[in-house]
N, CA, C and O atoms as a Tinker XYZ file with bonds, in Angstrom:
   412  protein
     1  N    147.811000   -7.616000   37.640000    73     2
     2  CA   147.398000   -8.241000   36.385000    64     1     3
     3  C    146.716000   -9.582000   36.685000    63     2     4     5
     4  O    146.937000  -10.311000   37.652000    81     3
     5  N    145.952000   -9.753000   35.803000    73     3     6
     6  CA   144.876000  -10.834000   36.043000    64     5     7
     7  C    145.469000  -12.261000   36.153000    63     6     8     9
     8  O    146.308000  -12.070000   35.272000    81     7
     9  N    145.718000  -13.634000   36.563000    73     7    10
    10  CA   146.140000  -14.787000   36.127000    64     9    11
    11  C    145.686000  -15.385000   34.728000    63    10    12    13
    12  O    145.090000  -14.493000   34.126000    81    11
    13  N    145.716000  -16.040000   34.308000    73    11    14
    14  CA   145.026000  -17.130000   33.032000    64    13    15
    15  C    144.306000  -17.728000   33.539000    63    14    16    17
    16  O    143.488000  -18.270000   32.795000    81    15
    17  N    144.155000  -18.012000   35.161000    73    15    18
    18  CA   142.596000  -18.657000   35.654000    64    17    19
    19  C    141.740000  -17.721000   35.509000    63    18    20    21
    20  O    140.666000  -17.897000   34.934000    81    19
    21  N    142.132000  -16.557000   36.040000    73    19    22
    22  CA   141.185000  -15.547000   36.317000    64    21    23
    23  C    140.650000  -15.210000   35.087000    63    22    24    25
    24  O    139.437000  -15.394000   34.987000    81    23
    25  N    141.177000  -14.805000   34.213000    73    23    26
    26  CA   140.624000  -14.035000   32.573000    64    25    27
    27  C    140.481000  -15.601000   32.347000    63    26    28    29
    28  O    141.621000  -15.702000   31.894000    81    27
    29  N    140.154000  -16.494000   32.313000    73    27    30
    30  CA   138.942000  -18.085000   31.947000    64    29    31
    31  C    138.092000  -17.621000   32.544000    63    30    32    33
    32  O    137.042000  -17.237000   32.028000    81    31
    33  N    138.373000  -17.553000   33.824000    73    31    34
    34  CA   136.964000  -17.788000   34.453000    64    33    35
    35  C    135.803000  -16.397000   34.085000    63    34    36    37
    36  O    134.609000  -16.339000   34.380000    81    35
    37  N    136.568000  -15.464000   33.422000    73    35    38
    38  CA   136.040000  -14.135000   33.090000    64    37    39
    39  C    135.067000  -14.121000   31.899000    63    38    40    41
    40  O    133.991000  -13.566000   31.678000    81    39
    41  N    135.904000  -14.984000   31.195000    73    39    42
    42  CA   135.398000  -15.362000   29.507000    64    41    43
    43  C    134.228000  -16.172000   30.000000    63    42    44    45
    44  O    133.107000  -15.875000   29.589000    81    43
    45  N    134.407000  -17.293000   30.950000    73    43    46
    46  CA   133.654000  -18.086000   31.277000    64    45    47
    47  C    131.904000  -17.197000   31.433000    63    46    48    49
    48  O    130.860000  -17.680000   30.996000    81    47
    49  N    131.965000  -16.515000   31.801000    73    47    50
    50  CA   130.996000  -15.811000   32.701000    64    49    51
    51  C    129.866000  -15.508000   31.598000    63    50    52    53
    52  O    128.648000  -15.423000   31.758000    81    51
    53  N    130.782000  -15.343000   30.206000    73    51    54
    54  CA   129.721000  -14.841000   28.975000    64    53    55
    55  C    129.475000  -15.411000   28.090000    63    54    56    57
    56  O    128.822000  -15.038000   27.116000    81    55
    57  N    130.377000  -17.267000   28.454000    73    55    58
    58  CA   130.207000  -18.375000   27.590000    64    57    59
    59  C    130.308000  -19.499000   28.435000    63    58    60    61
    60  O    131.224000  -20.279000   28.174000    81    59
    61  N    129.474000  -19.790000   29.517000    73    59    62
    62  CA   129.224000  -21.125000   30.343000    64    61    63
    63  C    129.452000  -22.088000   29.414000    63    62    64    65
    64  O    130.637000  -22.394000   29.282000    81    63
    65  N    128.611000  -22.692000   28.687000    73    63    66
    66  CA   128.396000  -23.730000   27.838000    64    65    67
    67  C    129.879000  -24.040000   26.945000    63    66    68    69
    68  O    130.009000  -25.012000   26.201000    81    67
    69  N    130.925000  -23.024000   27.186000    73    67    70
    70  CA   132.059000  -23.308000   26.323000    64    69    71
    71  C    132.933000  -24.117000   26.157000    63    70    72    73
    72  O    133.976000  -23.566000   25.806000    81    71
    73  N    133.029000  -25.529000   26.273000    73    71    74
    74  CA   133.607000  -26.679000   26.548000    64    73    75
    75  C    135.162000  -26.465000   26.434000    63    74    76    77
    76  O    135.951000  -27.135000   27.099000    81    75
    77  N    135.520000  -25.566000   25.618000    73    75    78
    78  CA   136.999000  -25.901000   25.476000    64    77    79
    79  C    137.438000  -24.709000   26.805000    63    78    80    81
    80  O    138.203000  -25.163000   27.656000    81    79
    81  N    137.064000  -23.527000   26.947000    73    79    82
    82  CA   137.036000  -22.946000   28.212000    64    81    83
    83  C    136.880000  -23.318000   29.413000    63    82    84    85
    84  O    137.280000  -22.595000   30.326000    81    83
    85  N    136.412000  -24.236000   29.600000    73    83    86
    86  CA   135.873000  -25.359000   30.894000    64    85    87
    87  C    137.119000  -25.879000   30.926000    63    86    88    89
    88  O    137.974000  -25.630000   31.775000    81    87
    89  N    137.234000  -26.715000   29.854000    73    87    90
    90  CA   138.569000  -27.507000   29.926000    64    89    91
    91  C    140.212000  -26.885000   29.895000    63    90    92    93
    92  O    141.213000  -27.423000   30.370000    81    91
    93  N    140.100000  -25.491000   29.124000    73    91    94
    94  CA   140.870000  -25.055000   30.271000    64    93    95
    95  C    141.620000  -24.454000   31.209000    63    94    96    97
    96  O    142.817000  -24.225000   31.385000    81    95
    97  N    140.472000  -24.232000   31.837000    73    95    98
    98  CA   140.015000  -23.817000   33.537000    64    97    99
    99  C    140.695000  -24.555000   34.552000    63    98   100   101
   100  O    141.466000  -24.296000   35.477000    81    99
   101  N    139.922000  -25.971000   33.866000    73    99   102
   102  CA   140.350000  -27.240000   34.764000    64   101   103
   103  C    142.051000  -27.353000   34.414000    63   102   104   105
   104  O    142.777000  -27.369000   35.408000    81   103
   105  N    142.622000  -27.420000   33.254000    73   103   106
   106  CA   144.304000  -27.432000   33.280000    64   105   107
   107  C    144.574000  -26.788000   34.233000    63   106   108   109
   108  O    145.102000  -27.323000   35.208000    81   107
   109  N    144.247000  -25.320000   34.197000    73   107   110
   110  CA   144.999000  -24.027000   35.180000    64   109   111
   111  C    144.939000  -24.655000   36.704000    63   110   112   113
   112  O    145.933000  -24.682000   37.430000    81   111
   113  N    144.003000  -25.018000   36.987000    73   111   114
   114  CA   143.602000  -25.572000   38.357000    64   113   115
   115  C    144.363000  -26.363000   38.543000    63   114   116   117
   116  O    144.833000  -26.494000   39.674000    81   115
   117  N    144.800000  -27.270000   37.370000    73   115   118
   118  CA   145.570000  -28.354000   37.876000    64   117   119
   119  C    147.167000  -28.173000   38.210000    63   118   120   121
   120  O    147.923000  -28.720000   39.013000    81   119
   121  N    147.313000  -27.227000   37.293000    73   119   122
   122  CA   148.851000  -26.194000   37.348000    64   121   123
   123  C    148.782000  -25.982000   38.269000    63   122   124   125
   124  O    149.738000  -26.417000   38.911000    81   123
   125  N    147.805000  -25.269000   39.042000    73   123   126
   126  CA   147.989000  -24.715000   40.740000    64   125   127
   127  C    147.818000  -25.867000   41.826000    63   126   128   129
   128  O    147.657000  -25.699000   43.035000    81   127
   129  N    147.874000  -26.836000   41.271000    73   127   130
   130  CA   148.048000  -27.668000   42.326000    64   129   131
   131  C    145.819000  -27.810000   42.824000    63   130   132   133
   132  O    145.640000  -28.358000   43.912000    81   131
   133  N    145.225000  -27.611000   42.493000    73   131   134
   134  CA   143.755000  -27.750000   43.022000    64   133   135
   135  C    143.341000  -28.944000   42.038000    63   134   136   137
   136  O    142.925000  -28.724000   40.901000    81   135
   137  N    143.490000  -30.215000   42.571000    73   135   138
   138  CA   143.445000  -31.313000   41.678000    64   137   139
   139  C    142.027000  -31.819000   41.875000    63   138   140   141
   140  O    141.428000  -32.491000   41.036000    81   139
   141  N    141.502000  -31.412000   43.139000    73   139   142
   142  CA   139.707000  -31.759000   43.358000    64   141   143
   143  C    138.866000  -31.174000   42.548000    63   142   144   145
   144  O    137.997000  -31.832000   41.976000    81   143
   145  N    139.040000  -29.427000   42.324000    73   143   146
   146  CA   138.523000  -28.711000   41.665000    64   145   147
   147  C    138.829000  -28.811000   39.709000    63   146   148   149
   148  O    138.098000  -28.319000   38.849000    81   147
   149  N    139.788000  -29.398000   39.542000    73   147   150
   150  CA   140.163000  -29.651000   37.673000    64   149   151
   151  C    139.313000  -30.610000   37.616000    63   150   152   153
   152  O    138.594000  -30.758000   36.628000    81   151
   153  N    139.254000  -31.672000   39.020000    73   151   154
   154  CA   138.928000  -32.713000   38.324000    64   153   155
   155  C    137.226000  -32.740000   38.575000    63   154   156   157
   156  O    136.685000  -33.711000   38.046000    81   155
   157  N    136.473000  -31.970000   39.181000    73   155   158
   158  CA   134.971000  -31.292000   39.091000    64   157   159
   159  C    134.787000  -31.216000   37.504000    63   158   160   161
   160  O    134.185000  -31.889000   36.667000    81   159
   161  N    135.572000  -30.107000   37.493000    73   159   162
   162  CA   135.462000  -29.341000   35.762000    64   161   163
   163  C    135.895000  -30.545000   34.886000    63   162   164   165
   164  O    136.376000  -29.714000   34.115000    81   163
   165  N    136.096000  -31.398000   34.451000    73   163   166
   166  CA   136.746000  -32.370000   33.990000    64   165   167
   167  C    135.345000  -33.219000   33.794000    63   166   168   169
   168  O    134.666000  -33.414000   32.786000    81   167
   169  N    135.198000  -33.617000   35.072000    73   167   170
   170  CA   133.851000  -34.361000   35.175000    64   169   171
   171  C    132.437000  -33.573000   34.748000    63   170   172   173
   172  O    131.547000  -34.288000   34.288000    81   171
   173  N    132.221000  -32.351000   34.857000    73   171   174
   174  CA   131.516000  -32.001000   34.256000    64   173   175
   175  C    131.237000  -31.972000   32.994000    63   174   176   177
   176  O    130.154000  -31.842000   32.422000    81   175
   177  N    132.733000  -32.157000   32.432000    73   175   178
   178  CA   133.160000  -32.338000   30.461000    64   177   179
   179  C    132.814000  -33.446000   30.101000    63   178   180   181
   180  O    132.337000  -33.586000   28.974000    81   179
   181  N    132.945000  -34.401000   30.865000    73   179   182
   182  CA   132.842000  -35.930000   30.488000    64   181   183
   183  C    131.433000  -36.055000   30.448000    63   182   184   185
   184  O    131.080000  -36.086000   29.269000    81   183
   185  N    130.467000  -36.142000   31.235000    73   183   186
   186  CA   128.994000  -36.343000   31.546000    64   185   187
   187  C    127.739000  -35.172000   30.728000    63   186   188   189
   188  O    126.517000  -35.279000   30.626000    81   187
   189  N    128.504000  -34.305000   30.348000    73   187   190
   190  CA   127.802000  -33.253000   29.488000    64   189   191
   191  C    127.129000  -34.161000   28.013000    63   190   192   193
   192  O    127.560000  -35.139000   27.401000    81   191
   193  N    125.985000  -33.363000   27.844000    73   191   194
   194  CA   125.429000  -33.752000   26.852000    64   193   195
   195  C    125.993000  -34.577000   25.257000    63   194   196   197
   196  O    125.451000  -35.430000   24.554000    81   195
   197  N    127.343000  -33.826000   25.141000    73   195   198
   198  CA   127.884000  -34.478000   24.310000    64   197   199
   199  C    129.199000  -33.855000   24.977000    63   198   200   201
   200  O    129.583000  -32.690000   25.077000    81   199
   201  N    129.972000  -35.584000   25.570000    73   199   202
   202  CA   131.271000  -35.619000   26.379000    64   201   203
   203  C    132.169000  -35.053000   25.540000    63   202   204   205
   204  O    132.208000  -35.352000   24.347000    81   203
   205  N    133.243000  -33.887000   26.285000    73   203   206
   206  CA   134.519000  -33.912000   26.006000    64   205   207
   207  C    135.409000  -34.556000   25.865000    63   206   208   209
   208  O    136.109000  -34.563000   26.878000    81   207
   209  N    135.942000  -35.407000   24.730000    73   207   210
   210  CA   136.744000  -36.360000   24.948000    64   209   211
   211  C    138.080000  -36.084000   25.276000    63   210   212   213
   212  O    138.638000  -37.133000   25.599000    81   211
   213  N    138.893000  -35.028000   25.333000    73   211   214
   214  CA   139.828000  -34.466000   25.921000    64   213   215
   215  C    139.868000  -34.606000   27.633000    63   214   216   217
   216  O    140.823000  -34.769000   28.393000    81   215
   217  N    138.405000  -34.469000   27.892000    73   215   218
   218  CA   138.895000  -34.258000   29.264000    64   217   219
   219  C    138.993000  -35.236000   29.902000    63   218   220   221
   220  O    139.342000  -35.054000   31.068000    81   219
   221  N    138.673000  -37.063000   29.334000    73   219   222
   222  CA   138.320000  -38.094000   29.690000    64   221   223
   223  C    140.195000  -37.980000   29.684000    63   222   224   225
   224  O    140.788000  -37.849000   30.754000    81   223
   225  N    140.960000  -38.054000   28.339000    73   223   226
   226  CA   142.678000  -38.074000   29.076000    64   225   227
   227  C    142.888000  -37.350000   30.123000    63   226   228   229
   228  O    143.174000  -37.827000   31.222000    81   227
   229  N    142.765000  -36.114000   29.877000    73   227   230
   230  CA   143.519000  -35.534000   30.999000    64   229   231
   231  C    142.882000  -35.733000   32.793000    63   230   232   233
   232  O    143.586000  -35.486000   33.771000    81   231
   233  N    141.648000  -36.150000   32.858000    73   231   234
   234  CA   141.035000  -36.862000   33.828000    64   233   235
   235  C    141.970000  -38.455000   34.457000    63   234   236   237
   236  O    142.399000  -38.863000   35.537000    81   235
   237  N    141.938000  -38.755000   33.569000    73   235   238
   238  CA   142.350000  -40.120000   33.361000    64   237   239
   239  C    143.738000  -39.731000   34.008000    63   238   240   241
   240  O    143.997000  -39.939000   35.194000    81   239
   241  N    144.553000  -39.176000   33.158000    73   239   242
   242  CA   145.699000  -38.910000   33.870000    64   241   243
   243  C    146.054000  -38.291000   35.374000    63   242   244   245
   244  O    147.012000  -38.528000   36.110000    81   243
   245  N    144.774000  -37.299000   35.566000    73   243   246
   246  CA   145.258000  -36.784000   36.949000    64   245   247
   247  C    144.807000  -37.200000   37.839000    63   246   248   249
   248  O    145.229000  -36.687000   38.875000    81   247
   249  N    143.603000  -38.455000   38.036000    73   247   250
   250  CA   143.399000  -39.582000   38.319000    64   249   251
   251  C    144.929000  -40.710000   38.911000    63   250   252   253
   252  O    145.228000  -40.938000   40.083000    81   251
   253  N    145.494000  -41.118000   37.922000    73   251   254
   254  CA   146.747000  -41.898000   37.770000    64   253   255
   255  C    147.511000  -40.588000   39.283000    63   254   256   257
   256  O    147.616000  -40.801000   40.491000    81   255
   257  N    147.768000  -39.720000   38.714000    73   255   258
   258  CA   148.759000  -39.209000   39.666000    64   257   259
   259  C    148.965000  -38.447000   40.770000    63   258   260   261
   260  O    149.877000  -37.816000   41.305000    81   259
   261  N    147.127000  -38.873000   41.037000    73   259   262
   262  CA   146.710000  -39.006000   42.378000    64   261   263
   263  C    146.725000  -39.957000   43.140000    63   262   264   265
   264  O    146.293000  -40.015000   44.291000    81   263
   265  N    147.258000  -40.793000   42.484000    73   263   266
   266  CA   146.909000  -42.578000   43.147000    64   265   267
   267  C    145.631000  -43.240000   42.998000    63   266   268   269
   268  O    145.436000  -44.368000   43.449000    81   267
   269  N    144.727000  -42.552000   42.358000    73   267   270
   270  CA   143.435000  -43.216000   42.571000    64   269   271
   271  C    143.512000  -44.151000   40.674000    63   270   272   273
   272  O    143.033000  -43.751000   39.613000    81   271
   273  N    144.268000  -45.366000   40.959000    73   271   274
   274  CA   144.613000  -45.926000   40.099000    64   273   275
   275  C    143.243000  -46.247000   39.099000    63   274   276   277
   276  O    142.825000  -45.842000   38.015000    81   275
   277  N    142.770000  -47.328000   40.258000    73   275   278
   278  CA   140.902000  -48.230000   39.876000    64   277   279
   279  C    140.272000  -47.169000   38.970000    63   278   280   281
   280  O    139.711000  -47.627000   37.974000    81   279
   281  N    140.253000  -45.502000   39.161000    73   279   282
   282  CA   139.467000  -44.674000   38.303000    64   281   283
   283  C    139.772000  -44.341000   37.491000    63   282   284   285
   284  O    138.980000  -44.053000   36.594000    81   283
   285  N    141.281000  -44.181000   37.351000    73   283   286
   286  CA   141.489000  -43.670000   36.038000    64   285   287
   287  C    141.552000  -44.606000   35.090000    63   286   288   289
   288  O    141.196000  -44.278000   33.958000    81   287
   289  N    141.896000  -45.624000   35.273000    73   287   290
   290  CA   141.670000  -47.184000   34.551000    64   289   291
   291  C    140.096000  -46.980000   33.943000    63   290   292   293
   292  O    140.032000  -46.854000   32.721000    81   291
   293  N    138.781000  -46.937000   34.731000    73   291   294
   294  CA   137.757000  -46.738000   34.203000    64   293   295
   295  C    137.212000  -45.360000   33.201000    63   294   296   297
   296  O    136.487000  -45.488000   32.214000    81   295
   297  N    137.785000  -43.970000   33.756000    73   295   298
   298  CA   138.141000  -42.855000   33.102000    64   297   299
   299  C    138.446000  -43.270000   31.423000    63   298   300   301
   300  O    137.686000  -43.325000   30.457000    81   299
   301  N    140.044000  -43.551000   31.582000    73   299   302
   302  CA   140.223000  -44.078000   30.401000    64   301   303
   303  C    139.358000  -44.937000   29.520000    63   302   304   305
   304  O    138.970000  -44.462000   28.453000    81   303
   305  N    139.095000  -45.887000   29.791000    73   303   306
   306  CA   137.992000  -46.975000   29.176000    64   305   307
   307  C    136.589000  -46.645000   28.903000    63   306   308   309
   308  O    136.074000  -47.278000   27.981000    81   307
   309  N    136.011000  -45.954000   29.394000    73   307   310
   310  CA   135.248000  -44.411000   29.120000    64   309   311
   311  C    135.346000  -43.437000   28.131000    63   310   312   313
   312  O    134.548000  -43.272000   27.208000    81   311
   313  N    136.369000  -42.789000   28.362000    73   311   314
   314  CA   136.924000  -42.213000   27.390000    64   313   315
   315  C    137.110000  -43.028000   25.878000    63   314   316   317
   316  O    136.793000  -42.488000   24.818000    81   315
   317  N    137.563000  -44.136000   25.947000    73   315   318
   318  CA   137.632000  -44.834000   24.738000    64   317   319
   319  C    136.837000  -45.183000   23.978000    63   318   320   321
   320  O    136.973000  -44.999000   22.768000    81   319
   321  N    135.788000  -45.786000   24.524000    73   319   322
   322  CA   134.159000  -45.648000   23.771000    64   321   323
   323  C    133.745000  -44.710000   23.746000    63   322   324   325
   324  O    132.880000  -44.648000   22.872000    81   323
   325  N    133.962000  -43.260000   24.602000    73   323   326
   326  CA   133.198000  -41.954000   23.819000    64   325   327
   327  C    134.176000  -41.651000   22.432000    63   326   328   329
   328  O    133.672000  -41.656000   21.309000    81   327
   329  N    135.559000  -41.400000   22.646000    73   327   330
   330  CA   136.197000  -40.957000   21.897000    64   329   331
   331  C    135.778000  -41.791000   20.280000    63   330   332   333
   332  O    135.386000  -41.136000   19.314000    81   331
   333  N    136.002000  -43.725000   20.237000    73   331   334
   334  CA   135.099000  -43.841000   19.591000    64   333   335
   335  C    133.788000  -43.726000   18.748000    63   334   336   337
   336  O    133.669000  -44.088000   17.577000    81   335
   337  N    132.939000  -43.230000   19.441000    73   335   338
   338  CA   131.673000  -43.258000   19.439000    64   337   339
   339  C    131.593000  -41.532000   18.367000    63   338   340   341
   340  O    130.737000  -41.356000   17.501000    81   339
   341  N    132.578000  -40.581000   18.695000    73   339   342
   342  CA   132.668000  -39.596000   18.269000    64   341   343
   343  C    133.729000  -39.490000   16.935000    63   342   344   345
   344  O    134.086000  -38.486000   16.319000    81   343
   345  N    134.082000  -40.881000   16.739000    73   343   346
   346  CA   135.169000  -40.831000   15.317000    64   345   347
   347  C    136.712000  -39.860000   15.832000    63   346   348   349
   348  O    137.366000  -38.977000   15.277000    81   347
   349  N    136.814000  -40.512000   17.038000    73   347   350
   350  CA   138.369000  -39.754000   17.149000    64   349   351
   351  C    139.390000  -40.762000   17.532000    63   350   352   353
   352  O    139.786000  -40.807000   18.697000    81   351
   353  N    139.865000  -41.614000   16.578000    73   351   354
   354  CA   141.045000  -42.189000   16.784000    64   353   355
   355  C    142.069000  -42.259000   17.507000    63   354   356   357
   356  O    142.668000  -43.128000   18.141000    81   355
   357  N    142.174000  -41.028000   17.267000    73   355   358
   358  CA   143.831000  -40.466000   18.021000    64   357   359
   359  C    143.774000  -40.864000   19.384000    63   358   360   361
   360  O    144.401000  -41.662000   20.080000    81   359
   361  N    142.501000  -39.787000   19.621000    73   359   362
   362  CA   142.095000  -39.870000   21.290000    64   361   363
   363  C    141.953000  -40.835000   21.986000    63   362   364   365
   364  O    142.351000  -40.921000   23.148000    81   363
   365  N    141.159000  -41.988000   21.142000    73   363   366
   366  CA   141.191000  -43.537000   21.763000    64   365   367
   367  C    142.609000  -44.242000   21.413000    63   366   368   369
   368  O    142.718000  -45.362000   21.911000    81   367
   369  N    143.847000  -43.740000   20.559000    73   367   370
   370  CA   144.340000  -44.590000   20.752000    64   369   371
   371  C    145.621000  -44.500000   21.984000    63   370   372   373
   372  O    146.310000  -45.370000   22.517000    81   371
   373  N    145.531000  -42.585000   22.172000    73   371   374
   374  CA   146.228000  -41.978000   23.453000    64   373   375
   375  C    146.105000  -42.966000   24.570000    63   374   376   377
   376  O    146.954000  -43.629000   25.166000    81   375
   377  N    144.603000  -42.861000   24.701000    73   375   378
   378  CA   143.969000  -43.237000   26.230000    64   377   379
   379  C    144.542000  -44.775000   26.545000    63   378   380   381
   380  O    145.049000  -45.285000   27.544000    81   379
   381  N    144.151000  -45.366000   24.935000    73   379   382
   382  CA   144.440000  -47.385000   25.216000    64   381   383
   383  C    146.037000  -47.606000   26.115000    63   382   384   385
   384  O    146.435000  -48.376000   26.990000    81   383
   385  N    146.622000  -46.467000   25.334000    73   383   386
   386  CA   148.030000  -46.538000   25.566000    64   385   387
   387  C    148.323000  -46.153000   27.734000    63   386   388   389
   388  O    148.980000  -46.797000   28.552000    81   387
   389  N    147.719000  -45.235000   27.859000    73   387   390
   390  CA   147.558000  -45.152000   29.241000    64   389   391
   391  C    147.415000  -46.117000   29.834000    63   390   392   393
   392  O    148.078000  -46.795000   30.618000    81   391
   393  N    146.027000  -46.151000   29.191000    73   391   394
   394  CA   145.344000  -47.499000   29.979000    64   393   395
   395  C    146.332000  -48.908000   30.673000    63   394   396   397
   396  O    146.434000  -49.238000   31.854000    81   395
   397  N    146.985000  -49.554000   29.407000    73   395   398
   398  CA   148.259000  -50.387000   29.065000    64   397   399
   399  C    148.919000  -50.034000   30.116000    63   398   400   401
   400  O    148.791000  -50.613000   31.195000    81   399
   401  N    149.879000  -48.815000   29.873000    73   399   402
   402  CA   150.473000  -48.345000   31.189000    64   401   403
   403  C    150.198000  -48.828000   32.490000    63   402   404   405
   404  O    150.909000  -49.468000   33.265000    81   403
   405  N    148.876000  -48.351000   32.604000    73   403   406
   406  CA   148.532000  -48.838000   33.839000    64   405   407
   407  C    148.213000  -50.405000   34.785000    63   406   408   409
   408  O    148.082000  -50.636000   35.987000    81   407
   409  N    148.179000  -51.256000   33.554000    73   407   410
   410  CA   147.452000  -52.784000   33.968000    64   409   411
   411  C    148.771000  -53.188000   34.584000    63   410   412
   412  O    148.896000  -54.297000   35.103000    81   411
């Protein structure tokens, strides 16, 4: 039987452009422990024509618990002016809260 990466990446095949499928791809990856590869797909969400603001947290976060502190600090703060910029509250006020965490 197939994994939940595998049937994504299946769906994927007949909906590239599918942002919430991208994003998550990149979770599953991160479940398996492939934290280079979520965080590709992640970055691809963020820099896309019109950013995923989801993936700027969960970036942000797997950033943090990689040790690569300096980025996810910027991740986040990133994330906060897109999430902004897109009228999502919540999302910027998740991330501020990370952010905080982290200083």
């Amino acid at each position: 039987m197939a994994s939940r990466r595998e049937k994504l990446e299946v769906m994927l095949q007949s909906s590239p452009e599918d942002q919430m499928l991208r994003y998550m791809l990149a979770m599953e990856f991160d479940k398996e422990g492939s934290s280079e590869r979520s965080f590709e797909l992640f970055e691809t969400l963020m820099t896309a024509a019109t950013p995923y603001v989801p993936a700027f947290l969960m970036a942000g976060q797997l950033l943090a618990k990689i040790g690569r502190i300096e980025d996810a600090k910027k991740t986040f703060s990133t994330g906060i002016q897109q999430a902004q910029q897109q009228n999502n509250s919540h999302a910027a006020g998740e991330m501020a809260g990370f952010l905080t965490a982290l200083r």
